[in-house]
C-alpha positions as CSV (number, residue, x, y, z in Angstrom):
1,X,80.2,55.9,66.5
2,X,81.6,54.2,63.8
3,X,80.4,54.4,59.7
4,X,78.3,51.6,60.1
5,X,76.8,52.5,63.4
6,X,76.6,55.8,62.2
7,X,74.5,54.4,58.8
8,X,72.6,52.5,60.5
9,X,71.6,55.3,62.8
10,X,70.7,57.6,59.8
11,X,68.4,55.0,58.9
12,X,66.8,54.1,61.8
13,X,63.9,56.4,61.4
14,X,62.8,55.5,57.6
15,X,63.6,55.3,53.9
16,X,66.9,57.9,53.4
17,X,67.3,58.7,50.0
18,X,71.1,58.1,48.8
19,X,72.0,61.8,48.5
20,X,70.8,62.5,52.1
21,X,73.0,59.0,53.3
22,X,75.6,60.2,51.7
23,X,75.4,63.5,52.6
24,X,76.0,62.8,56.2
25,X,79.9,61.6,55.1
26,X,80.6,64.1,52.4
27,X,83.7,64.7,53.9
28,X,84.8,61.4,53.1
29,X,86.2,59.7,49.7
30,X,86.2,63.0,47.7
31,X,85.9,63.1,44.1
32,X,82.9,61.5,44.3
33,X,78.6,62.7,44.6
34,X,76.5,62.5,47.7
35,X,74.5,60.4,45.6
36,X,77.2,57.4,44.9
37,X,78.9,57.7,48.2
38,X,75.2,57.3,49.5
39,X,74.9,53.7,47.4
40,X,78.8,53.1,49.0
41,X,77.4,53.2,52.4
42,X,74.3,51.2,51.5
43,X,76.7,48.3,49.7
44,X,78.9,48.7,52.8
45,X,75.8,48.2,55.1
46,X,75.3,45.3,53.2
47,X,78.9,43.7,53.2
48,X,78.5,44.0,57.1
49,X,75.6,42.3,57.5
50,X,76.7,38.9,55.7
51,X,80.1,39.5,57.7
52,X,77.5,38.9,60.5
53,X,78.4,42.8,62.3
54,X,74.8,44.0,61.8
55,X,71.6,42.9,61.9
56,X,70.4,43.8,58.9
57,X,70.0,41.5,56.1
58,X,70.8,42.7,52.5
59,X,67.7,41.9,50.9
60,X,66.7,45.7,49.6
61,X,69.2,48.1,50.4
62,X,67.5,50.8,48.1
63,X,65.5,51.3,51.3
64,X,66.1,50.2,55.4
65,X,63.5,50.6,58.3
66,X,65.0,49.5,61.7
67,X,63.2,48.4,64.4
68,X,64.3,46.5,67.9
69,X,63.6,42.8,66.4
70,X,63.2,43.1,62.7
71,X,63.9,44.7,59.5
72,X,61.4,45.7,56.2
73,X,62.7,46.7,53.0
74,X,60.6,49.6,51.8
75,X,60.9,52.4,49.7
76,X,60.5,56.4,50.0
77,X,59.5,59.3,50.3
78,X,62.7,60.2,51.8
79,X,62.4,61.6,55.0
80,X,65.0,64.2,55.0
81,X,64.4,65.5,52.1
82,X,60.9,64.3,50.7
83,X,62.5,63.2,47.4
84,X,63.2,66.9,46.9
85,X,66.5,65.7,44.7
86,X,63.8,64.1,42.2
87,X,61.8,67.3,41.8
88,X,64.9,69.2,40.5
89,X,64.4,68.9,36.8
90,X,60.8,70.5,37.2
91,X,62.2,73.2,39.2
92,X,64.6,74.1,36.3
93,X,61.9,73.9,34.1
94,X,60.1,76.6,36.4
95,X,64.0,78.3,36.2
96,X,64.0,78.7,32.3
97,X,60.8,80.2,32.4
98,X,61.4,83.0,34.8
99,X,64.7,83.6,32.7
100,X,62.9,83.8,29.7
101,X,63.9,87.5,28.7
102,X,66.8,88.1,30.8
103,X,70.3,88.7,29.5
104,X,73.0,87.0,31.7
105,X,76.2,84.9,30.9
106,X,76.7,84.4,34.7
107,X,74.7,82.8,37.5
108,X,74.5,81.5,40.7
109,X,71.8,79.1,42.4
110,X,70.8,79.3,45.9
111,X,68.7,77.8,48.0
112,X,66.2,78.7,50.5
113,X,65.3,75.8,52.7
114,X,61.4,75.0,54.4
115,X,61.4,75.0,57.8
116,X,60.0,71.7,57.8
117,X,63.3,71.0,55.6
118,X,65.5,72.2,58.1
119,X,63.8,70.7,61.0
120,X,64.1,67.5,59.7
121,X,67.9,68.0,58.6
122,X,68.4,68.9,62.3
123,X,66.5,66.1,63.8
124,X,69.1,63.7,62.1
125,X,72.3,65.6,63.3
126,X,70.9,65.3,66.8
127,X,71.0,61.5,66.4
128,X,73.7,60.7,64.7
129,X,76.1,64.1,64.6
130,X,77.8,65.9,62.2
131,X,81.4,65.0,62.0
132,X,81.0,64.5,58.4
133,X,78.0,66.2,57.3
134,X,77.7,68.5,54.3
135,X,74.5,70.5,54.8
136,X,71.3,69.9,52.9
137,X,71.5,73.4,52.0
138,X,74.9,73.1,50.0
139,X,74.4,69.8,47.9
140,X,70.6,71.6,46.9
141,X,72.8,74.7,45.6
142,X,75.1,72.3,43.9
143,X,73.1,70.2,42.2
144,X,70.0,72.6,41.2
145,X,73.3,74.5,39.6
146,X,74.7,71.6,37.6
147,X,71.2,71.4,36.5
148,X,70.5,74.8,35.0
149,X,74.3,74.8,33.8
150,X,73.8,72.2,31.5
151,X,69.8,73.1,30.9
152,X,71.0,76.9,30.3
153,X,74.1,76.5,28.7
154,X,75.1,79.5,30.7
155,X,78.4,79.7,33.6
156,X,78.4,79.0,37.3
157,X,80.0,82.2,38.8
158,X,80.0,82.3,42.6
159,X,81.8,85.6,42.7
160,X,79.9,87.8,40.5
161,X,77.0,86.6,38.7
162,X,74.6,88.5,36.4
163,X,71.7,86.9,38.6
164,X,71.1,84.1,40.9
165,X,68.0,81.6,40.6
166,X,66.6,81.3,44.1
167,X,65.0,77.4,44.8
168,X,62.2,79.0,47.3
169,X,61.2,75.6,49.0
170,X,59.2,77.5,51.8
171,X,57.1,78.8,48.1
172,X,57.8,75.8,46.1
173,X,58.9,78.6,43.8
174,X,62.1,79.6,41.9
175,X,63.1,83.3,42.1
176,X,65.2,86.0,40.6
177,X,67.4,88.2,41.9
178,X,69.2,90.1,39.0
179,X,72.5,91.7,39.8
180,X,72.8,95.7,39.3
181,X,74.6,97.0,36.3
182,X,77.3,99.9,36.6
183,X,78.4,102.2,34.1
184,X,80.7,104.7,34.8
185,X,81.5,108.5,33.2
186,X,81.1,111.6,34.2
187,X,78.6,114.6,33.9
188,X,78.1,118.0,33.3
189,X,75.2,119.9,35.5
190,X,74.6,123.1,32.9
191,X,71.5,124.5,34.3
192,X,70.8,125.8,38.4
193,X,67.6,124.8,40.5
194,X,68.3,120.7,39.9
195,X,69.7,118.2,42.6
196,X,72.0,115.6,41.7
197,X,69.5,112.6,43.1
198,X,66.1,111.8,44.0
199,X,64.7,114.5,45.9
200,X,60.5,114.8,46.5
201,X,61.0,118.6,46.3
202,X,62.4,118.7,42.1
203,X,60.5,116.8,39.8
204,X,63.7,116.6,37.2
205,X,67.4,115.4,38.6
206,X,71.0,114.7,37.3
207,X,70.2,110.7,38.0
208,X,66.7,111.1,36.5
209,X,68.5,112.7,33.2
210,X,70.8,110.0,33.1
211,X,68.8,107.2,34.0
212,X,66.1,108.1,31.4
213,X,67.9,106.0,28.4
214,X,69.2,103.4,29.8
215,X,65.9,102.6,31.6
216,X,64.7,101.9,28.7
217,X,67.3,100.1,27.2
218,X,68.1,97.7,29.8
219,X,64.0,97.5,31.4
220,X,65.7,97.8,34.6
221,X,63.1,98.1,37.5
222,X,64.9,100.8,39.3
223,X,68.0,103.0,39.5
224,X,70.8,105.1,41.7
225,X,73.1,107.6,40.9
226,X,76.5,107.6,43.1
227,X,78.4,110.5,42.8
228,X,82.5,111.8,43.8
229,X,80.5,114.6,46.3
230,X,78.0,116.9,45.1
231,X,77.3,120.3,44.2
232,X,74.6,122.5,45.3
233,X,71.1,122.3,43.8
234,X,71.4,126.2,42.7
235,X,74.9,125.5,41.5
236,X,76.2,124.4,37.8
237,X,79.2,121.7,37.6
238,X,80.9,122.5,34.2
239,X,84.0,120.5,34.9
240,X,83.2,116.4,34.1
241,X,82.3,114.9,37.7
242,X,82.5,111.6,38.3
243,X,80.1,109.5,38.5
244,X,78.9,105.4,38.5
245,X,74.8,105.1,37.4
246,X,73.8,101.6,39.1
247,X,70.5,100.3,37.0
248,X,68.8,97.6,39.2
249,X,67.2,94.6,37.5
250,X,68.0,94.9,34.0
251,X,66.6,92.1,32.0
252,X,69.0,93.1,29.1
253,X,72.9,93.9,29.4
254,X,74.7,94.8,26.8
255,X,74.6,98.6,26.0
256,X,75.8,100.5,23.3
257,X,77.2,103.0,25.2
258,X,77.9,106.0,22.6
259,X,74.1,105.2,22.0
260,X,73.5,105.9,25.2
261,X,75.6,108.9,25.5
262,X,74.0,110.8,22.3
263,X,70.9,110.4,24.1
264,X,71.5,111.8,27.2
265,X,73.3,115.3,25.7
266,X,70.1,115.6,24.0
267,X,69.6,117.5,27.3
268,X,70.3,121.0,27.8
269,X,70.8,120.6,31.3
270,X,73.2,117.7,31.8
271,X,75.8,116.4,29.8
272,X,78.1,112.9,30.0
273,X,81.2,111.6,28.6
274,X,83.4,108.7,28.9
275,X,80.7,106.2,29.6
276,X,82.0,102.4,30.6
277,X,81.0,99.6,32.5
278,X,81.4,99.4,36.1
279,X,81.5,97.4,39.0
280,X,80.1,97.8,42.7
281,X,83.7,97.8,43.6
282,X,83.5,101.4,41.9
283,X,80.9,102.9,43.5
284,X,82.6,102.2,46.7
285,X,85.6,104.0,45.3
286,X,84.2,107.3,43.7
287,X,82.0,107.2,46.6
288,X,85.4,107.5,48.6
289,X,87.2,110.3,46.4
290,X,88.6,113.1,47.7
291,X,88.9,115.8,44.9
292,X,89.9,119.4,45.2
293,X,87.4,121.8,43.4
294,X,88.0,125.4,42.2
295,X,84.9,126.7,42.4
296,X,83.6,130.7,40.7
297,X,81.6,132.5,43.3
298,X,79.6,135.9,42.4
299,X,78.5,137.6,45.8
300,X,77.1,140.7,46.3
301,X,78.0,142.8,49.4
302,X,75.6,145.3,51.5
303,X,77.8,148.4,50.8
304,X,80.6,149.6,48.4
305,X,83.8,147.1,49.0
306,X,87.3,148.2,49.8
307,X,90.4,146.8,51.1
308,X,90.2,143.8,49.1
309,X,93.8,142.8,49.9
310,X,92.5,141.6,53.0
311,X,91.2,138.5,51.3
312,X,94.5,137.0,51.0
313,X,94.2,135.7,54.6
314,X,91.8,133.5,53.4
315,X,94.5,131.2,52.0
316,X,94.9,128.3,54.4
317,X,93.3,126.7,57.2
318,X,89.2,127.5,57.6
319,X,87.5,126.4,60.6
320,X,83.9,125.6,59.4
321,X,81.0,124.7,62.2
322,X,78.3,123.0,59.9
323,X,76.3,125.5,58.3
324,X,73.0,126.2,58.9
325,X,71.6,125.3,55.7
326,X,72.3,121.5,56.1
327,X,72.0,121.0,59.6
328,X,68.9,119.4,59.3
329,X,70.7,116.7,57.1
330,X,74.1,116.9,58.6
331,X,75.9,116.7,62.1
332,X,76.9,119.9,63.8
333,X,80.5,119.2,63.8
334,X,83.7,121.9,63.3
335,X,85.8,121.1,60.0
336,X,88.8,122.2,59.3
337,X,89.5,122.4,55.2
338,X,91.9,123.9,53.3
339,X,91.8,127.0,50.9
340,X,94.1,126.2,48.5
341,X,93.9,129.0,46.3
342,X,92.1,132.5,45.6
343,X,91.4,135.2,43.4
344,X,89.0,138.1,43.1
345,X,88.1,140.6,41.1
346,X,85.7,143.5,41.3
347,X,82.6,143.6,38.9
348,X,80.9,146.3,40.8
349,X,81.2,148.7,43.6
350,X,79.4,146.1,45.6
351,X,79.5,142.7,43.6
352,X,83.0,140.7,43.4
353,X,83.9,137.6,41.2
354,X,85.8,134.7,43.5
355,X,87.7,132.0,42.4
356,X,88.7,129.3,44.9
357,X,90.0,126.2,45.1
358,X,90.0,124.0,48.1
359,X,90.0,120.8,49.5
360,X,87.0,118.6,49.6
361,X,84.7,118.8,52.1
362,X,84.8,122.8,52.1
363,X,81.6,125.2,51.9
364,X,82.6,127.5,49.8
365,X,79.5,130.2,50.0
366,X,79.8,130.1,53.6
367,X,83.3,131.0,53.2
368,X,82.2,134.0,51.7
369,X,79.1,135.2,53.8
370,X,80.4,133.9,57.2
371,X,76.9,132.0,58.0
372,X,77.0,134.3,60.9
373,X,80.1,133.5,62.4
374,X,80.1,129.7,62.3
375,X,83.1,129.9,59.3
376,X,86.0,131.6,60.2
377,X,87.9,133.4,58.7
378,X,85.5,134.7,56.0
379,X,85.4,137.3,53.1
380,X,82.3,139.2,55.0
381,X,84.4,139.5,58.1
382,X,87.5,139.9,56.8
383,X,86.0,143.2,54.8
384,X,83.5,144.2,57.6
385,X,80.6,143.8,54.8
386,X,77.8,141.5,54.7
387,X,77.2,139.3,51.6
388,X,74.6,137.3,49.5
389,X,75.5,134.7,47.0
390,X,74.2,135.6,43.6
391,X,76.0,132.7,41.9
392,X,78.1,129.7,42.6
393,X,80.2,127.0,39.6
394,X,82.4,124.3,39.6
395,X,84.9,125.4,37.5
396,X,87.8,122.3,38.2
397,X,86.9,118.8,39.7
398,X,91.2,117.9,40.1
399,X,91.7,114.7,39.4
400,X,94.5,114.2,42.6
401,X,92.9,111.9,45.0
């Protein structure tokens, strides 16, 4: 099928506005609209019929019914797209509104098409194919951007905009979906008995701490803390641990961030530093990190301890079967980790003061009690003398990845 066949076949069913005519070859002649190369086909359709190729006469080309015999000239709505190109400006009208409070420099527009849209873009491509089509879909993205670039005075950012204005046409409605902000730092946990994220059990967390301010400085509607591994709820972190904060749907951006900082050591239980702004990038990265820990460990045993020389065969491999504390959150798989380093030193006849540092990944009370045999070697077994944790702290968080 030829361009004029092909024309003519897009406009055999009633009125096609120019951007949907043009539309179907907006592979062709580049550097120019949808729009004009819909007029180009319409002039061309016209050339051919006083070159006597068609029979269509050029007396309105702004609109072409076919039939078998005979021709009328009439005009719209277009049936593709209902004129939807027209309605555009009132859309970005609805646009500005929505925005009105929201802090971006970037966007993005995007499109969610009707079903009675799309079936009638699909109708069309069944007659007359789509070896040069540009989907309805695209040129509505395209145009609705230029639109609220120019209405805004804000950037077109496909990679990573600060929102993106949704055209709803199922709704007839324009929505927003405002990207997540990122700041990174890291904290200090200075109090026991609070978990690092949201958990129904503790009515006050590390993200809840942190969160708090810039909450209400950026009116975000929600937020999520991702952190380079934990530590345990009953534990204190007083070595700076990594951390990005994502706040989702913030209607304002920019943050002073030594603000934000003063307000979060107002806390005696959790501390920050180094705040900056992220990226989701980030998160993927911390998330990622590997970091040795030294860690101080207080455990007291059932009877008197001796032969504490022993210990140093705890230096090396550990084989670790998931410990019975998390299994209800964690596969029951055997780890191998790495004790990198340890020390003791006797406080009591029965209480002794570890410091270890290890690999990631490692349980470090377990290495000390034994969890009944499912960590090997341990301190309990090594000294024939059952223990209880009375107090765990990250000391070190190394920054070796």
């Amino acid at each position: 099928m030829d361009l004029i066949e092909t024309a003519k076949e897009a406009l055999s069913e009633g009125y096609v506005c120019d951007h949907c005519l043009g539309r179907q070859f907006g592979q062709l002649l580049s550097g120019l609209t949808n729009e004009e190369r819909g007029r180009a086909v319409r002039l061309a359709l016209a050339m051919a019929a006083d070159a006597g190729r068609t029979d269509v006469n050029g007396a309105n080309f702004a609109g072409i019914r076919f039939r078998k015999r005979k021709t009328t000239a009439k005009r719209g709505p277009c049936t593709v797209c209902g004129d939807l190109f027209m309605e555009l400006p009132a859309f970005v009208a609805k646009a500005k509104k929505k925005l009105e409070g929201v802090e971006f420099k970037t966007f993005v527009a995007g499109t969610k098409l009707s079903a009675d849209l799309a079936a009638r873009e699909e109708r069309l491509w069944e007659r007359m194919g789509i070896e040069w089509c540009e989907p309805l879909k695209a040129e509505v993205n395209r145009e609705f951007g230029k639109l609220l670039e120019k209405e805004m005075g804000k950037v077109a950012d496909l990679d990573s905009p600060d929102v993106e204005v949704v055209l709803n046409l199922e709704e007839s409605a324009v929505e927003l979906r405002i990207a997540s902000l990122y700041v990174h730092g890291k904290y200090r946990k200075l109090a026991r008995g609070i978990p690092q994220t949201k958990w129904d059990m503790y009515p006050v967390t590390v993200e809840d701490i942190i969160a708090k301010p810039f909450m209400k400085a950026t009116k975000g509607t929600g937020h999520a803390l991702h952190g380079s591994g934990r530590e345990d709820i009953d534990a204190r972190c007083l070595d700076g641990r990594p951390f990005v904060l994502e706040i989702e749907g913030p209607r304002r951006r920019t943050l002073d961030l030594k603000s934000m900082e003063r307000e979060v050591n107002k806390s005696r239980k959790v501390q920050v530093s180094g705040l900056r702004q992220s990226s989701r990038q980030e998160v993927r990265e911390v998330k990622a990190e590997k970091r040795d820990k030294t860690y101080r460990v207080v455990a007291v045993f059932s009877k008197p301890v001796t032969g504490l020389e022993k210990l140093k065969k705890l230096q090396g491999m550990i084989n670790q079967q998931t410990p019975t504390r998390v299994m209800h959150r964690r596969a029951n798989l055997m780890r191998k980790r790495k004790v990198k380093a340890i020390a003791w030193k006797r406080l009591s006849p029965r209480t002794v003061e570890f410091t270890v540092r290890a690999e990631s990944g490692l349980y470090v009370k377990e290495l000390i009690t034994g969890d009944s045999g499912r960590t090997r070697p341990s301190a309990a077994e090594l000294l024939g003398n059952e223990a209880k944790i009375k107090s765990l702290d990250v000391i070190k968080i190394w920054d070796g990845r």
